[in-house]
C-alpha positions as CSV (number, residue, x, y, z in Angstrom):
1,X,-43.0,-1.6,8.6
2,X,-39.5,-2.6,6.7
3,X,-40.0,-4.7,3.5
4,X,-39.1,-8.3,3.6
5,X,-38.5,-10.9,1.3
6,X,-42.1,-12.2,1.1
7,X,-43.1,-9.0,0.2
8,X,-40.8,-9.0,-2.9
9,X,-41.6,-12.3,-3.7
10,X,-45.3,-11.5,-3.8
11,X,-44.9,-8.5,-5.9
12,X,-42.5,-10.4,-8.3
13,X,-44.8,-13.5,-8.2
14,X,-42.3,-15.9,-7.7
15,X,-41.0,-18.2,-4.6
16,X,-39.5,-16.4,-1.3
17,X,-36.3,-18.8,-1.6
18,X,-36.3,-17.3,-5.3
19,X,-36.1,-13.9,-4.1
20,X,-32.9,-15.7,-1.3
21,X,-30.8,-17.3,-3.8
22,X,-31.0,-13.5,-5.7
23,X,-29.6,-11.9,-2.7
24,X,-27.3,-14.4,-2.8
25,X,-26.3,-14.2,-6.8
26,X,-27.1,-18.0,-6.8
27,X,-26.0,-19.6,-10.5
28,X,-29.7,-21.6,-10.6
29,X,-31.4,-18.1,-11.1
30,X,-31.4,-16.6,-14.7
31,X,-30.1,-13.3,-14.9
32,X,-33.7,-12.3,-16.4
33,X,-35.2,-13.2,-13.1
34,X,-32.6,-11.7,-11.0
35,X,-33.0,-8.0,-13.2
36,X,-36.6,-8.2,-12.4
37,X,-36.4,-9.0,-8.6
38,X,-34.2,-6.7,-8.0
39,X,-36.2,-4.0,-9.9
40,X,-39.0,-4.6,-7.5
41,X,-36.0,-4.6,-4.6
42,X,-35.1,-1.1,-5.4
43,X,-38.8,-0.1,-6.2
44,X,-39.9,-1.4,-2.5
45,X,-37.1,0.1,-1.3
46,X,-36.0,-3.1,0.5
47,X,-33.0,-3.1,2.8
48,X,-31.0,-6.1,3.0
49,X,-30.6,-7.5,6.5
50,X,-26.4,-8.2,6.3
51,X,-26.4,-10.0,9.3
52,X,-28.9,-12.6,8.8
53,X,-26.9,-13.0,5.7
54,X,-23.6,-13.1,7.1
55,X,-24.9,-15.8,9.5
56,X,-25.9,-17.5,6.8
57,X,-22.8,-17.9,5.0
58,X,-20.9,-17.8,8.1
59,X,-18.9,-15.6,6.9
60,X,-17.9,-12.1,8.6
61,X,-17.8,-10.4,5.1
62,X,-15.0,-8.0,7.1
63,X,-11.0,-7.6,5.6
64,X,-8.5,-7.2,8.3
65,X,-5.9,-5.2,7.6
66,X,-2.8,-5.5,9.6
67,X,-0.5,-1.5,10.0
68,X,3.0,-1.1,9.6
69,X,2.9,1.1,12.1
70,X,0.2,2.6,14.5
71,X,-2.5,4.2,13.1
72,X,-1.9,7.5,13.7
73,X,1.7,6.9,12.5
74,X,0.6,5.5,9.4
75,X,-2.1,8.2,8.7
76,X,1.2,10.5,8.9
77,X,2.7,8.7,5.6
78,X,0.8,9.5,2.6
79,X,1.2,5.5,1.4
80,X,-1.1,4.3,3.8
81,X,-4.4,6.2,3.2
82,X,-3.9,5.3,-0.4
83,X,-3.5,2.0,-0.3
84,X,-6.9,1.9,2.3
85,X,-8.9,4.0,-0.4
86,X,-7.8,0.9,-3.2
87,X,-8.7,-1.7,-0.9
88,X,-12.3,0.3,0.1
89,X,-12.8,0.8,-3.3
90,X,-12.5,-3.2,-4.1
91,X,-14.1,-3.8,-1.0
92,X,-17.2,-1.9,-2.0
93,X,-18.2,-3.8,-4.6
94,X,-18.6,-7.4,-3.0
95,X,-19.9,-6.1,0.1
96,X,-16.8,-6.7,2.4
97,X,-16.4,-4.2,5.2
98,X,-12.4,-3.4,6.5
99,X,-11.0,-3.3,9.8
100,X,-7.8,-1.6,11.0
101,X,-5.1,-2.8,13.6
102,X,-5.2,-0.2,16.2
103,X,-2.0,-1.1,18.6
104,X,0.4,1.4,19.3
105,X,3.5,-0.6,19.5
106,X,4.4,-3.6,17.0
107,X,3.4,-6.2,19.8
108,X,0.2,-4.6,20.5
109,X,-0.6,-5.2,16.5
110,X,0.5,-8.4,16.6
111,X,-2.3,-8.7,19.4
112,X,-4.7,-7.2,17.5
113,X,-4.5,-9.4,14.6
114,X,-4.7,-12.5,16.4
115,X,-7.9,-11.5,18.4
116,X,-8.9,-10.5,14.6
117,X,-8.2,-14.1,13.8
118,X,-8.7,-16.0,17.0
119,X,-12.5,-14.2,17.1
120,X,-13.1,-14.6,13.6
121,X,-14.1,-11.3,13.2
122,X,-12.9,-11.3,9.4
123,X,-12.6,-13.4,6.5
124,X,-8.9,-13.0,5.7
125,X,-5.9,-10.7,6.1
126,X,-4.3,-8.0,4.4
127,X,-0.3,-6.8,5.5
128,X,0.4,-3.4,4.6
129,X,4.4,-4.8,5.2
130,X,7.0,-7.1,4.7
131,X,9.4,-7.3,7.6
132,X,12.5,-9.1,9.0
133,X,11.5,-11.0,12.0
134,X,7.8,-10.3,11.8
135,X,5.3,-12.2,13.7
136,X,2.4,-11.9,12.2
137,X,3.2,-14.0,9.0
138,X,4.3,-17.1,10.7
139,X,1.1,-16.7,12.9
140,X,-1.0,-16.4,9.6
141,X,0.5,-19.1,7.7
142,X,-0.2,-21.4,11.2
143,X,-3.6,-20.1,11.5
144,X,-5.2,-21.2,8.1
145,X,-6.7,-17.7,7.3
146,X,-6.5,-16.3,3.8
147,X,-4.1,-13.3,3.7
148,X,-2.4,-11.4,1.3
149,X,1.1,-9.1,1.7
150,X,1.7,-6.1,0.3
151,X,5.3,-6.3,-0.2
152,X,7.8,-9.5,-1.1
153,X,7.4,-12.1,1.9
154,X,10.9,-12.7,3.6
155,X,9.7,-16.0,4.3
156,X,7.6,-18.6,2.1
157,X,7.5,-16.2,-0.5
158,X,6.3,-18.9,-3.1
159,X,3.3,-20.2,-0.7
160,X,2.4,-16.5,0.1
161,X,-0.1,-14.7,-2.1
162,X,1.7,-11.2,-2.7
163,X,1.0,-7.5,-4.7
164,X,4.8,-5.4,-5.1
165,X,6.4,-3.2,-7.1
166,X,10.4,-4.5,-8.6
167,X,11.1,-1.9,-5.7
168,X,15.1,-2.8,-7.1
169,X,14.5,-1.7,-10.5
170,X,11.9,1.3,-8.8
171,X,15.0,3.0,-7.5
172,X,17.5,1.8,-10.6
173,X,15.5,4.2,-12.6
174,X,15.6,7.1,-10.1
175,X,19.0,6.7,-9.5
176,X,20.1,6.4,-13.1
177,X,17.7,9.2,-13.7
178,X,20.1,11.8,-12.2
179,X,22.9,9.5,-13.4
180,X,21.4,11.5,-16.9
181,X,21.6,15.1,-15.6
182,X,25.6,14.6,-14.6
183,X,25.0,13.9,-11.3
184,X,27.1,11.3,-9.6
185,X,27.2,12.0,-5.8
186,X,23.7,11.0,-5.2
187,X,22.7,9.8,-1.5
188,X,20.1,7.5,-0.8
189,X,17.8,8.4,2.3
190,X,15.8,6.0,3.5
191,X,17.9,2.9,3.9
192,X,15.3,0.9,6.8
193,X,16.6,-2.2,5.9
194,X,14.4,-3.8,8.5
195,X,11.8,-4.1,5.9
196,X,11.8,-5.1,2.7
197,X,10.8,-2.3,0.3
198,X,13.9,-0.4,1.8
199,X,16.9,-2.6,1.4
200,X,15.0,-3.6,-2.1
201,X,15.4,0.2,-3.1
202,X,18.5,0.5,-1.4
203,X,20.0,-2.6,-3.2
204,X,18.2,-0.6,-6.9
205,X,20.5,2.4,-6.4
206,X,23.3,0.6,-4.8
207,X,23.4,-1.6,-8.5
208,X,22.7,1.5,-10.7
209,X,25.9,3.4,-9.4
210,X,28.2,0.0,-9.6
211,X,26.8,-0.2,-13.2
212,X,28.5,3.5,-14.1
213,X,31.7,2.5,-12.0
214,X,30.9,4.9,-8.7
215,X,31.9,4.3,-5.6
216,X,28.4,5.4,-3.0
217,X,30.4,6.1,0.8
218,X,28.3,5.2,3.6
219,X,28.2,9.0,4.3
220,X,25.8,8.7,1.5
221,X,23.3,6.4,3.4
222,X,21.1,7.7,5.2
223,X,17.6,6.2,7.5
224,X,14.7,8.5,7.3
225,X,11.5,8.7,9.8
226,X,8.9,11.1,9.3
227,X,10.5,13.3,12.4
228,X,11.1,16.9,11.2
229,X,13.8,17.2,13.3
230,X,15.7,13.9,12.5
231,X,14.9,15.2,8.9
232,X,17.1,18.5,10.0
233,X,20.2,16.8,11.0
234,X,19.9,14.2,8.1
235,X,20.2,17.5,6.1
236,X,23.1,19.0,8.3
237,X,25.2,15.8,8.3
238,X,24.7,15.4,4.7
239,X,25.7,19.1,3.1
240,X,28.1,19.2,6.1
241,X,30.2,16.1,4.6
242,X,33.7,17.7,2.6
243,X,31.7,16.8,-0.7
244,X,28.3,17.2,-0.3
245,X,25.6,15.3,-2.6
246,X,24.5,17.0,-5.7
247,X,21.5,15.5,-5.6
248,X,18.9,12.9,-3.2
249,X,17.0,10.1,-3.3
250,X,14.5,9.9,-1.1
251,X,11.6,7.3,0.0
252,X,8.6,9.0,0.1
253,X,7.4,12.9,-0.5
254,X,6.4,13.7,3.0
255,X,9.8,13.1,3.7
256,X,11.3,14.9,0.4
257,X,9.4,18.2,1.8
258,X,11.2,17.9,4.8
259,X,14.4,17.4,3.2
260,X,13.2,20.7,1.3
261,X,12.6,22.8,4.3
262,X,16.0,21.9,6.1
263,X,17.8,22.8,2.8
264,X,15.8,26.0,2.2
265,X,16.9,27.0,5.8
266,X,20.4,26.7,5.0
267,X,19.8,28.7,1.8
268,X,20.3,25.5,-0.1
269,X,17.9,25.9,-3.5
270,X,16.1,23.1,-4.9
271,X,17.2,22.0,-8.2
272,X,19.8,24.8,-8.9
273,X,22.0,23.7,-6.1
274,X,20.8,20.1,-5.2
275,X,18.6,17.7,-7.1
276,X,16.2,15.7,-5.8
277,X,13.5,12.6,-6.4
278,X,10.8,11.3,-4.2
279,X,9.1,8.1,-4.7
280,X,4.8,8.0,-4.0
281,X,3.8,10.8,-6.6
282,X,1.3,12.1,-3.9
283,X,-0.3,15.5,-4.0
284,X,2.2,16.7,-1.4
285,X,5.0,16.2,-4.7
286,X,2.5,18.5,-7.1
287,X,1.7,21.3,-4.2
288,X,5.6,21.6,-2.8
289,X,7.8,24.5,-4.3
290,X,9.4,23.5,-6.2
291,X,7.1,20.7,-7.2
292,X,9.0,17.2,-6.9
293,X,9.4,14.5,-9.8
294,X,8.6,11.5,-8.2
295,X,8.1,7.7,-8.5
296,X,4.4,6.7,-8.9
297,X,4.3,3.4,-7.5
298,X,0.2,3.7,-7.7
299,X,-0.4,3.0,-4.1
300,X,-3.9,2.8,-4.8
301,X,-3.5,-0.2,-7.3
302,X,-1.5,-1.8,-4.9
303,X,-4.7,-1.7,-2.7
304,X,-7.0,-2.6,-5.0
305,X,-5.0,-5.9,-6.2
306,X,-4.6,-6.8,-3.2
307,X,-8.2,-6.8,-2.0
308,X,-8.6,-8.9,-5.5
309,X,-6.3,-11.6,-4.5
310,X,-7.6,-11.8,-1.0
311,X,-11.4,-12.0,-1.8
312,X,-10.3,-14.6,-4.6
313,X,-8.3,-16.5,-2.1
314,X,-10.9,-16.2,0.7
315,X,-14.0,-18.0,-1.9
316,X,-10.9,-20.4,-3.3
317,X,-8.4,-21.4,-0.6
318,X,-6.7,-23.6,-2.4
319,X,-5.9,-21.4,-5.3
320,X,-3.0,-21.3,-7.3
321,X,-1.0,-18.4,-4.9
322,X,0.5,-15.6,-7.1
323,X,2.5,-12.6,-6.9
324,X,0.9,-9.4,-8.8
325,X,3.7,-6.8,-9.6
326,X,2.3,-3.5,-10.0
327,X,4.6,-1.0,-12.9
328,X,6.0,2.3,-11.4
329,X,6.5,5.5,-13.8
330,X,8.5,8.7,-13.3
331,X,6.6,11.9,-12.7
332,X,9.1,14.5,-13.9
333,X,8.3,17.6,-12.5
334,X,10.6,20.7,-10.9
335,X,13.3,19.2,-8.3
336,X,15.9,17.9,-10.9
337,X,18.1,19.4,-13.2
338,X,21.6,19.0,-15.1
339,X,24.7,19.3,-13.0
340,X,26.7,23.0,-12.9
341,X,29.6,22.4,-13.7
């Protein structure tokens, strides 16, 4: 037979609604109490019975977390299983379990969020996003449920509890970074403008080669998906141009080692002939050849933070709601170097 909460109580010689408000980390309990019952807890072997608690509180003790893109999508970009590990890894230690968006399209996630919400199957909210002309804010903010963005809200921004890097001065530093090896024809790929992190960065370098008087042609602009063929002709159009760049700046490293297969199969060599810097800092930038310097944005703080300010915002609702900016630091490593001249 499993162990229950009389049992403990007998053992520990105290009240059965003693050994409850334990389990429940109740303030009326001294701590001295609470490190013996919960000694005898772990000597019993006693398994807590989550539902029943959960019931209790009425509370789900779940985190929803809302995809950019579909799951499978996402899993493809090395950002998002980061930024789920920091989130588990808050997560873990009060107990809260996570649960994913699983549409395929952005109104099927849109769907899945408000059946989330609508069945109050979690607590609060977490966006992996900030969008132009996104639903699932306004639904949110109408809705009453806690949730947090990863990103700078487009709308609301001072009523919206948020966790960001300065994206702008993310890319400033990267761009003025090869500003310092000589380089001044530098194209930016990965201008989605559609969300915010992308016309933040693209506004970063966009103000870092106005400061040194240089001129960026919209030849220099370039979108980027994680397609290895659109990644190809990115590549092509780019080195193709009458004055090709001398060096890239690129949103993320899955899609800076695409950029450095194309440009190895044109016989393009990576740094001696074009320079380039990746923002994420994940493995893929230490294991490519040549190994990329990158922009650590520490994806996995950003998780973690966030799933702070939610579980603070989901036991106080009517907190104060801030913005947590998360510092970014260059990883110098093998794709850079001063301009031939």
């Amino acid at each position: 037979m499993s162990v229950t909460i009389k049992d403990v109580a007998a053992r520990a010689n105290v009240a059965p609604s003693t050994v409850s408000r334990v389990i429940s980390d109740s303030p009326l309990i001294s701590e001295k109490t609470k490190r013996k019952v919960h000694k005898i807890m772990e000597e019993m072997g006693y398994q807590l019975n989550y539902n029943a608690r959960i019931l209790a509180q009425k509370s789900t003790k779940t985190i929803g977390i809302v995809m950019k893109n579909s799951t499978k999508e996402s899993m493809h970009n090395t950002f998002f299983p980061e930024v789920i590990r920091g989130i588990s890894a808050l997560c873990s230690k009060y107990d809260f379990s996570i649960s994913l968006t699983t549409g395929e399209s952005e109104e099927e996630i849109f769907n899945d969020t408000v059946k989330m919400v609508g069945g109050k199957r979690v607590d609060g909210i977490i966006i992996l996003y900030s969008k132009k002309d996104d639903k699932v804010v306004p639904y949110l903010i109408e809705s009453g449920i806690p949730f947090v963005v990863i990103g700078k809200p487009l709308i609301e921004s001072g009523n919206i509890m948020f966790v960001d890097n300065d994206n702008v001065q993310a890319a400033s530093e990267a761009t003025r970074y090869l500003l310092d090896f000589g380089h001044e024809k530098i194209a930016f790929i990965g201008a989605d403008t559609e969300f915010e992190v992308g016309e933040a960065r693209l506004n970063g370098f966009l103000q870092a080669m106005k400061a040194k008087n240089l001129v960026v042609s919209d030849a220099y602009i370039k979108d980027s998906h994680l397609d290895a063929e659109h990644g190809k002709q990115v590549v092509a159009e780019l080195m193709n141009l009458p004055e090709p760049p001398t060096a890239l700046i690129i949103p993320n490293d899955l899609n800076a080692l695409i950029a450095l297969t194309a440009l190895g199969e044109r016989n393009i060599k990576v740094p001696d002939d074009v320079s380039i810097i990746s923002f994420n800092n994940s493995m893929i930038s230490e294991v490519s050849n040549p190994p990329l310097t990158s922009v650590d944005i520490q994806i996995f703080q950003l998780g973690y933070e966030a799933a702070n300010c939610l579980i603070e915002l989901i036991n106080d609702p009517d907190m104060f709601k801030k913005s947590v900016i998360i510092p970014t630091v260059i990883h110098e490593r093998k794709s850079c170097m001063t301009l031939k001249v």
